[in-house]
C-alpha positions as CSV (number, residue, x, y, z in Angstrom):
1,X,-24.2,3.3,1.9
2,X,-20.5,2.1,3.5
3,X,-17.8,3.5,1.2
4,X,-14.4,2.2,0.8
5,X,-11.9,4.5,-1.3
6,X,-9.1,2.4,-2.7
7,X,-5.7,3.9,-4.0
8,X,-3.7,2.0,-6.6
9,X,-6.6,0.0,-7.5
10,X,-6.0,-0.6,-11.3
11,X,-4.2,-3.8,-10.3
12,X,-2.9,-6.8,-7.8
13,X,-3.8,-6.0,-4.3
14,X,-5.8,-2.7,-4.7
15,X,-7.9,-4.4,-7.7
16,X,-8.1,-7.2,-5.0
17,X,-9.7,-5.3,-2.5
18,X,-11.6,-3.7,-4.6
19,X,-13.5,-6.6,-5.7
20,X,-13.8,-7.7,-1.8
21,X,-15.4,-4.6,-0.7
22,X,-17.3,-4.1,-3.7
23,X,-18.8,-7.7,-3.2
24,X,-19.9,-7.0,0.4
25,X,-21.9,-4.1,-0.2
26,X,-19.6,-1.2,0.2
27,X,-20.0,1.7,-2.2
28,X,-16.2,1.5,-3.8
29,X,-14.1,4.5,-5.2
30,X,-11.4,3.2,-7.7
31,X,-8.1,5.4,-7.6
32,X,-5.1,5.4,-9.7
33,X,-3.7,6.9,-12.8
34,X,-4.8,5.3,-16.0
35,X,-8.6,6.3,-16.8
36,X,-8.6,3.4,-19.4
37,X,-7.3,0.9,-16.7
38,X,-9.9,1.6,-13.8
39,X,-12.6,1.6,-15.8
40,X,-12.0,-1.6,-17.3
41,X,-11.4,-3.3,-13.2
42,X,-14.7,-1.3,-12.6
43,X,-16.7,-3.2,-15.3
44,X,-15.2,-6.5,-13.7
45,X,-16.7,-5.4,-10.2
46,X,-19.7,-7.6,-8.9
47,X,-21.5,-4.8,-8.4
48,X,-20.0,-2.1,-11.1
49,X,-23.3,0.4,-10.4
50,X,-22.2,0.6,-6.7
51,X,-18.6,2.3,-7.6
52,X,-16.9,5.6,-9.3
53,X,-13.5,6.3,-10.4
54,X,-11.2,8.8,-9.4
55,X,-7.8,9.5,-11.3
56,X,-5.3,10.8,-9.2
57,X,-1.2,10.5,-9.3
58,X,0.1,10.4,-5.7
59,X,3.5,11.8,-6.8
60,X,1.3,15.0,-7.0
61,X,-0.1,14.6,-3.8
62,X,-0.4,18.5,-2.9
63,X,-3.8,17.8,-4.6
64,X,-5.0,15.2,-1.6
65,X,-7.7,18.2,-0.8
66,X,-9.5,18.4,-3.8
67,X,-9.1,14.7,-4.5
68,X,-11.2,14.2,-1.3
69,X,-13.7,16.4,-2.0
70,X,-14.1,14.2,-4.8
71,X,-14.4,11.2,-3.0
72,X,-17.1,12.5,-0.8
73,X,-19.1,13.6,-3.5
74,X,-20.5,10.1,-4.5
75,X,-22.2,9.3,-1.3
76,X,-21.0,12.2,1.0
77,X,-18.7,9.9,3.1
78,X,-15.7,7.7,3.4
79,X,-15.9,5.2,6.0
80,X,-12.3,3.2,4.7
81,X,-9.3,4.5,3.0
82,X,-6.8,2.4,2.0
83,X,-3.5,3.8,1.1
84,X,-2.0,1.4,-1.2
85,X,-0.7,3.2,-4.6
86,X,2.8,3.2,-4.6
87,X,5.3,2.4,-6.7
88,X,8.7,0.4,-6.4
89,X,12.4,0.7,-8.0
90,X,15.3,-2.3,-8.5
91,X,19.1,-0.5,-8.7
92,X,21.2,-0.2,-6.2
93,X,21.7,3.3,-4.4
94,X,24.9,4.0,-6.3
95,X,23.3,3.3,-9.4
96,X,19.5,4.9,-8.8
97,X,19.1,8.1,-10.7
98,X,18.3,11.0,-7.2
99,X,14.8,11.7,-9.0
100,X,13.6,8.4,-9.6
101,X,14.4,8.1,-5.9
102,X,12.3,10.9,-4.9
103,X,9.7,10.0,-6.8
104,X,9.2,6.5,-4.8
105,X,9.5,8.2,-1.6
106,X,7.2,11.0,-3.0
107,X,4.8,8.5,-4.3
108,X,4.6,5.8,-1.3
109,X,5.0,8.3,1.5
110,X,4.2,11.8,0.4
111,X,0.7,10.4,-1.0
112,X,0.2,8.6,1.8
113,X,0.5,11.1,3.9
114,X,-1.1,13.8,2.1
115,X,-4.4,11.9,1.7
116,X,-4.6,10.7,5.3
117,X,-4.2,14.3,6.5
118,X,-7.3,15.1,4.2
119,X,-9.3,12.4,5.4
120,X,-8.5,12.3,9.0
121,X,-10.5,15.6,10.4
122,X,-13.5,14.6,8.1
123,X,-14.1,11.6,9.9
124,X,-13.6,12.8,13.6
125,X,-16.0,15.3,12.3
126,X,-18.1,12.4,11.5
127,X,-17.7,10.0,14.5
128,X,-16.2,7.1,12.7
129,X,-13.7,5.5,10.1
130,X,-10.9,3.6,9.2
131,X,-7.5,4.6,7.5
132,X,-5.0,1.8,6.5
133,X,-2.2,2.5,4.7
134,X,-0.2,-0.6,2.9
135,X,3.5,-0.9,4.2
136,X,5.5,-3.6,3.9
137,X,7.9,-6.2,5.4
138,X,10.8,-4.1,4.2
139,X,9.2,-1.3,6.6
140,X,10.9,-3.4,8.9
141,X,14.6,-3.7,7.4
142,X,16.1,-2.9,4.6
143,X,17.0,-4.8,1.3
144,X,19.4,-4.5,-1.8
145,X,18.6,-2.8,-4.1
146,X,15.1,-1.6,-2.6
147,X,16.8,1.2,-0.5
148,X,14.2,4.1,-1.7
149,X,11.1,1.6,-1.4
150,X,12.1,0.5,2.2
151,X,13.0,3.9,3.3
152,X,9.1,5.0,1.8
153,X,7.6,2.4,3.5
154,X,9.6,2.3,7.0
155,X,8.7,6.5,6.8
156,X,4.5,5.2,6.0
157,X,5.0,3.1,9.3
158,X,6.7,5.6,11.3
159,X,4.8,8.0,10.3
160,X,1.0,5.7,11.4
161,X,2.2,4.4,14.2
162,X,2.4,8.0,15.5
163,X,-1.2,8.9,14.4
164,X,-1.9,5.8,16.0
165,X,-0.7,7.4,19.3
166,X,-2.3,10.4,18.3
167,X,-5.9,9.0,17.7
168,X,-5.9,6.3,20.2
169,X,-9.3,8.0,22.4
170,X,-10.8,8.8,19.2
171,X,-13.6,6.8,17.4
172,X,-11.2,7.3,14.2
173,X,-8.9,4.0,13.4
174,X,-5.4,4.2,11.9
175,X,-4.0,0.7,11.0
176,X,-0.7,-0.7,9.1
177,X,-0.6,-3.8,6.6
178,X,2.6,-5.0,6.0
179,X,2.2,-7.6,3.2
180,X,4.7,-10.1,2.6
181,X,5.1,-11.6,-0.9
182,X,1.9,-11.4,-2.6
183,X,1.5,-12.7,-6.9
184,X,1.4,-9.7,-8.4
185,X,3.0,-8.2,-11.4
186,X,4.1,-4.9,-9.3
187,X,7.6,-5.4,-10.1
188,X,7.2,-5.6,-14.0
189,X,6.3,-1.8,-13.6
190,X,9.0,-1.1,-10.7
191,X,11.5,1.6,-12.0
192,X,15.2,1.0,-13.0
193,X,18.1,3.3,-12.3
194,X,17.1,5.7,-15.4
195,X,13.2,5.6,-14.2
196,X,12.0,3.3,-16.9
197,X,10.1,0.5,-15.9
198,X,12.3,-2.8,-15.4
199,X,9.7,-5.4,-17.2
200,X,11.2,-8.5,-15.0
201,X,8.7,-9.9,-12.1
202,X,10.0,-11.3,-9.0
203,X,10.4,-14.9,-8.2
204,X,9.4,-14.6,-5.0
205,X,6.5,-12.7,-5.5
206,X,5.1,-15.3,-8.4
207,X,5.4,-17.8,-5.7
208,X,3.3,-15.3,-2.9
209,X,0.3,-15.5,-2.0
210,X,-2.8,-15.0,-4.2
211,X,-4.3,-11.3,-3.6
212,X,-7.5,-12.3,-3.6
213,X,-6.8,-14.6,-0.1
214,X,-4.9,-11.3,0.9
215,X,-8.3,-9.0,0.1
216,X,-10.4,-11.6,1.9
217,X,-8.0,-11.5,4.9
218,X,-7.9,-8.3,4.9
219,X,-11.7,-7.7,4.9
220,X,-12.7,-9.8,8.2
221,X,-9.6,-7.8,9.5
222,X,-11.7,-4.6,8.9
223,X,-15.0,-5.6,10.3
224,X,-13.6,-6.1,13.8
225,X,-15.3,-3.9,16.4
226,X,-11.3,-3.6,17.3
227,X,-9.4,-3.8,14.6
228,X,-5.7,-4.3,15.0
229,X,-3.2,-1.1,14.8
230,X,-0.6,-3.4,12.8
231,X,-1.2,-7.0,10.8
232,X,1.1,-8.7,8.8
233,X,0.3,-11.1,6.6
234,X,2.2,-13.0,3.8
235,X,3.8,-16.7,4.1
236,X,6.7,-18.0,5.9
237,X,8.7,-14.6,5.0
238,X,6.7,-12.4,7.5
239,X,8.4,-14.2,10.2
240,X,11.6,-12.0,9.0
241,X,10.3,-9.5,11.0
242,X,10.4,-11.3,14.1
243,X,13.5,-12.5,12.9
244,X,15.0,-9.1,12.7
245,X,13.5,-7.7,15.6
246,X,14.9,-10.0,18.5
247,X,18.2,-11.5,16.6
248,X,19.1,-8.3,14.5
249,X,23.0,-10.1,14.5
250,X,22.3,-13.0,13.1
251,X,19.7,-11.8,10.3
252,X,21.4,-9.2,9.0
253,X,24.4,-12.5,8.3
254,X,21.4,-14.6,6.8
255,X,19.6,-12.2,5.2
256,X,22.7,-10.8,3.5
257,X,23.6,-14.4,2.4
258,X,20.1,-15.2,1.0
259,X,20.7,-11.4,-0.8
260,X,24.2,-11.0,-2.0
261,X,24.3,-9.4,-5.0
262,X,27.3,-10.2,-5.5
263,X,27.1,-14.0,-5.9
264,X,27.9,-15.2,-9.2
265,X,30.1,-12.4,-10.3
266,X,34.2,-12.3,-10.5
């Protein structure tokens, strides 16, 4: 049986997917850090006998070994990993306590990283297999107060795009999904300057698009016989990238308009 090994699956896009994969048939592994949470999503899969959980915290990522062996114990195989725990921060970089900023980076990159190291030799061993790992738009430039989370997932990008190189005459595939703003509550648990959750959701995020239409997306995307090294999907916003890319001048004078923190205040 196809397996699919989800990180950060508890909630929003990971739960998303989840549910996707879990729908078509694919043996799912839930991953995150509350036992209580996953098993609850796994009881709301459409096919809850065809999945297992695995708790793991990927600030503590030196453990991406054994959490693999894990994984492979269900059905001996992982044909897709997705890389999408992570976990963001609002404050700006005067105010952000150093360790809450090392944990984001040690979260979104470190984990990342860790696990995709683990899994990559296992399936050149086995001839096949996918390894996505979630980035972001703001892999592509940077945002106030989100300097740790951009810098975690510009590093996630930099760091694929050069396994991408890397595994190019291989039957192994290593992709990026940047996700523009997507309706989830991810920033109700986003950390503050003193590393306690913040409680607040983002406008633009409650306005995003649905994860389920991201999961579905993001499926087909996956069942390709190619499957594209880097996809970006979202609304309107993920033509910021673009944006940035080939009239760096003028966005960084929008983009700061559209973001001044400053607005409002004497």
């Amino acid at each position: 049986m196809k397996t699919a090994w989800i990180t950060g699956s508890s909630s929003g896009i990971g739960k998303a997917m989840a549910m996707e994969f879990n729908r078509h048939g694919y043996f799912t592994i839930l991953s995150a850090r509350r036992a209580e949470v996953l098993s609850k999503v796994q009881n709301e899969l459409p096919h809850p006998e065809n999945s297992a959980v695995l708790i793991l915290d990927l600030a503590q990522y030196k453990d991406a070994e054994q959490w693999t062996k894990q994984a492979l114990s269900h059905t001996g195989r992982v044909d897709i990993l997705v890389n999408n725990g992570g976990v963001g921060h609002l404050g700006r970089v005067v105010e952000m306590a150093l360790d809450v900023e090392e944990k984001v980076i040690q979260t979104n990159f470190w984990g990342t990283a860790a696990l995709t190291k683990a899994m990559v030799p296992l399936m050149l061993e086995k001839g096949s297999g996918q390894i996505w790992s979630i980035g972001s738009i703001l892999a592509y430039f940077g945002s106030p107060k989100l300097a740790a989370y951009a810098a975690s997932k510009s590093a996630v990008v930099g760091y694929m795009e050069s396994l991408q190189y890397e595994l190019r005459k291989t039957p192994v595939h290593a992709g990026i999904l940047s996700p523009g703003f997507i309706n989830t509550n991810v920033t109700l648990s986003s950390l503050g300057p003193d590393g306690k959750p913040i409680g607040k959701n983002s406008v633009a995020q409650e306005k995003g698009m649905l994860p389920e239409e991201l999961a579905r997306k993001f499926y087909r995307i996956t069942q390709k016989n190619q499957p594209p090294l880097q996809v970006v999907i979202g609304g309107y916003e993920k033509w910021a990238v673009t944006f940035k890319r080939y009239l760096p001048k003028i966005f960084f004078k929008v983009y700061g308009k559209l973001t001044d923190i400053t607005r409002g205040k004497k």
